[in-house]
N, C-alpha and C positions, 0 to 999 in steps of 0.2 A: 740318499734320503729314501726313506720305506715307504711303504701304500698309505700305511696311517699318518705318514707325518706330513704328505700329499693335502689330506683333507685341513691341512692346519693354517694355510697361506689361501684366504677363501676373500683378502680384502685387502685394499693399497694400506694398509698399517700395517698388517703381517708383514708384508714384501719391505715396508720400512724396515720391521725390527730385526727383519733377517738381515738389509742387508748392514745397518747399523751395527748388529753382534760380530759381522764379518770385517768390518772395517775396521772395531776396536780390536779383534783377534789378531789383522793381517796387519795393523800401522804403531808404531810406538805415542805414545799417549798425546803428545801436539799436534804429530800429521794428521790420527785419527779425528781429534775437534776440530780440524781446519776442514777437514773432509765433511763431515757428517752436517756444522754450520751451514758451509755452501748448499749441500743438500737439503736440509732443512728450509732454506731461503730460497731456493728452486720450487722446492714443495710448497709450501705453507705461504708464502706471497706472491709466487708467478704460478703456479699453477692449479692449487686449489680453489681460487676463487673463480676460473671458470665453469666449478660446477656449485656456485656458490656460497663459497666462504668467504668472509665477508676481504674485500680491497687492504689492503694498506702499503704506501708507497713512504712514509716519512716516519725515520723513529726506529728503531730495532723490536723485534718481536718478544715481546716480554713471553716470559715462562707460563705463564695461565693461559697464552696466546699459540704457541707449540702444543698446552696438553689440548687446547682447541683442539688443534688442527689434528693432532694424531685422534682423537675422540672423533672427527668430520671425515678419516681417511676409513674408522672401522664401518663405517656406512656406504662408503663405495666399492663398489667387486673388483677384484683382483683381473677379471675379465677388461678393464678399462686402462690395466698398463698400457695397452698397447696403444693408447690415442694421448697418453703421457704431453708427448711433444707438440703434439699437433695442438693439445690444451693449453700449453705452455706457451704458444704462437699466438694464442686467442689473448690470452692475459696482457701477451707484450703490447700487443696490437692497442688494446684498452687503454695500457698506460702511456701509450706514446711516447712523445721525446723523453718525458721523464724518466726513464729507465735508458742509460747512456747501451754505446754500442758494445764498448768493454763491460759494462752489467749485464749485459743480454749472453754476453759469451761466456763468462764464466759461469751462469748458472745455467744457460743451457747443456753445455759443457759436464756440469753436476749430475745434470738428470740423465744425461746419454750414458753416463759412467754408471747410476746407479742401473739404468734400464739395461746392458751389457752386460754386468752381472747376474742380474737375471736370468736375462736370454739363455746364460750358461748354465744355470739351474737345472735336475732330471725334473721338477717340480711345472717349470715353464708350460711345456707344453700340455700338460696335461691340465692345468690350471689358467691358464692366459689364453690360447691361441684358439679361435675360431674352429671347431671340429667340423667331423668331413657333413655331418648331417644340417651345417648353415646355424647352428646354435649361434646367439649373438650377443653381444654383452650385454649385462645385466645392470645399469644403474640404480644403488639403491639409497636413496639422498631423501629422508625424511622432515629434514629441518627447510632449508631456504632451495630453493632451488631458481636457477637460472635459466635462460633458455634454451629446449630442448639439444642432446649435443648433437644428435644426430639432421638437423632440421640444413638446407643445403644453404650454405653461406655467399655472403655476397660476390668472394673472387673467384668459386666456382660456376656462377651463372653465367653461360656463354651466350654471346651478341641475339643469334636465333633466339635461345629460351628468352633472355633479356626482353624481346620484344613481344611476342608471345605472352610473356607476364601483363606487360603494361596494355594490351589488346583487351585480357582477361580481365583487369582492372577497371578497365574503361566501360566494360562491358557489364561490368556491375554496379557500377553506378552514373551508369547513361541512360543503355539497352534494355534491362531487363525490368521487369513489372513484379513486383513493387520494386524500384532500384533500392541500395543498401547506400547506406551513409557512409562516408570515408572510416572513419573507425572500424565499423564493422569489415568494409574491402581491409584494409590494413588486416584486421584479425585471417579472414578465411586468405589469403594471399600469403601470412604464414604457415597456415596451416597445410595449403598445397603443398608452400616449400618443403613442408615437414616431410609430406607425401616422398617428393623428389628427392629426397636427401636418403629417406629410407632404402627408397627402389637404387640407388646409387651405392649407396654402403653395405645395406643387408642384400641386397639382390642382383648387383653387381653388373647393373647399365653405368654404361660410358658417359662421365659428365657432356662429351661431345653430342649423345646420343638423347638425352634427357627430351622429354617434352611433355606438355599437356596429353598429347597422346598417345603417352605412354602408359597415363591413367584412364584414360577412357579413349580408347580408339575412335577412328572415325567409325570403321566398319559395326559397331556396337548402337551405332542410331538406327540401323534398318536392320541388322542380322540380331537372330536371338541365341544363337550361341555366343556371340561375341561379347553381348550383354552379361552373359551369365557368368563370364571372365571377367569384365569389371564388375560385380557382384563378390566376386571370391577371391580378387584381389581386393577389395575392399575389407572384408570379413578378415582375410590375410593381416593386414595391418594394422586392424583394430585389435585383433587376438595379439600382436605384437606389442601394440604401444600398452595394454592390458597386461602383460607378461614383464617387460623391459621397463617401462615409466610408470608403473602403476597407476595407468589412465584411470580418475576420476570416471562416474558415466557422462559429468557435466563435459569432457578433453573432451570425451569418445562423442558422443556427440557433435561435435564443432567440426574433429576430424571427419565424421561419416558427412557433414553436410557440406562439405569440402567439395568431395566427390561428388555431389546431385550439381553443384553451382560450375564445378569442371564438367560434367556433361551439360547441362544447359548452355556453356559457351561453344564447346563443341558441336552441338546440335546448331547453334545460332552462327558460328562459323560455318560449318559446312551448306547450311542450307542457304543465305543470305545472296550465294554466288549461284545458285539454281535458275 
């Protein structure tokens, strides 16, 4: 494949049609529909809908319902193969028992086949894989969108952060003046997570390692250099969610005041024990 034909797989539909053209070239005319079906019902009801397309677990996927989904595939970046399965995990997750264990296999089965193919592609790397400069994928999902992909999920939170959370929780609508209503803790307690998920996936802390004070140190309440690192790690990740999510300024917002409500707990941690 040439330089120019590099820029032509820019979105998980291209990466479909490629590798749909390949499977009707390399299979004689049944194995190919048996193949590309499975595919199709990998993509378009286990895995699309984790970046919101809409569910559907009962019924076959009617044909206006495929050109959906290939129409929902030209709006997410080709950058987002790589979290394919990991989206696909989320989906299952969703439908629970109702998706049996031999359903799970064969269509995860689909997507590792199509995502293999890929991987072999000269196109791959130059188009999918994380460059040495920390570029990060790009989600661009104009219609419905779901929540954030990058935001740290629940069977990554370990026992330490776990508690830590519910301390910060408490701390917001106990501790602090004006306290916040549970809704609103609910909202910024996502939005941390979001924080965490980022500094984990785009920045490459150890879920082990994660904490509140990885966003705002303790040493940042009295040292002013320290402070000025949470500042532009802050700035860092706005420039991010503004680039990657097309953060609203209403997101950006919510996300910046994240950060003042993680240093006010951290300030009220550290000094409470003085």
């Amino acid at each position: 494949m040439g330089i120019l034909n590099l820029r032509k797989v820019v979105t998980l539909a291209d990466f479909y049609r490629l590798y749909k053209a390949w499977i009707e070239y390399q299979f004689e005319e049944e194995k190919a529909k048996s193949i590309i079906a499975k595919t199709q019902t990998g993509l378009f009801r286990y895995t699309l809908p984790y970046y919101g397309f809409p569910l559907k677990l009962n019924g076959n996927l009617s044909f206006s319902e495929m050109n959906e989904g290939l129409k929902f595939m030209e709006e997410i970046s080709i950058n987002q193969a790589v979290y394919l399965s990991e989206a696909q995990e989320q989906v299952f997750d969703k439908f629970g028992d109702r998706v049996s264990s031999a359903s799970r296999r064969v269509y995860r089965s689909a997507l590792k086949q199509m995502l293999d193919w890929g991987r072999s592609q000269d196109w791959w790397k130059q188009s999918v894989e994380t460059s040495s400069d920390s570029r990060t994928p790009t989600m661009l999902i104009f219609k419905k969108r779901v929540e954030h992909w990058h935001k740290l999920k629940p069977q990554e939170i370990s026992s330490d952060l776990s508690q830590q959370l519910g301390s910060f929780s408490t701390y917001l609508v106990t501790q602090r003046q004006p306290y916040l209503n549970d809704s609103s803790c609910i909202r910024y307690r996502r939005e941390v997570l979001g924080v965490l998920g980022w500094m984990h996936r785009v920045k490459g802390v150890a879920l082990t390692d994660l904490s509140l004070t990885n966003i705002v140190p303790v040493a940042s309440i009295h040292n002013w250099d320290a402070a000025k690192e949470v500042v532009a790690l802050a700035e860092e990740y706005l420039e991010w969610m503004r680039t990657n999510l097309g953060g609203k300024e209403s997101t950006l917002r919510f996300a910046l005041q994240a950060f003042f409500y993680v240093a006010e707990y951290i300030h009220y941690d550290y000094t409470k024990n003085i």
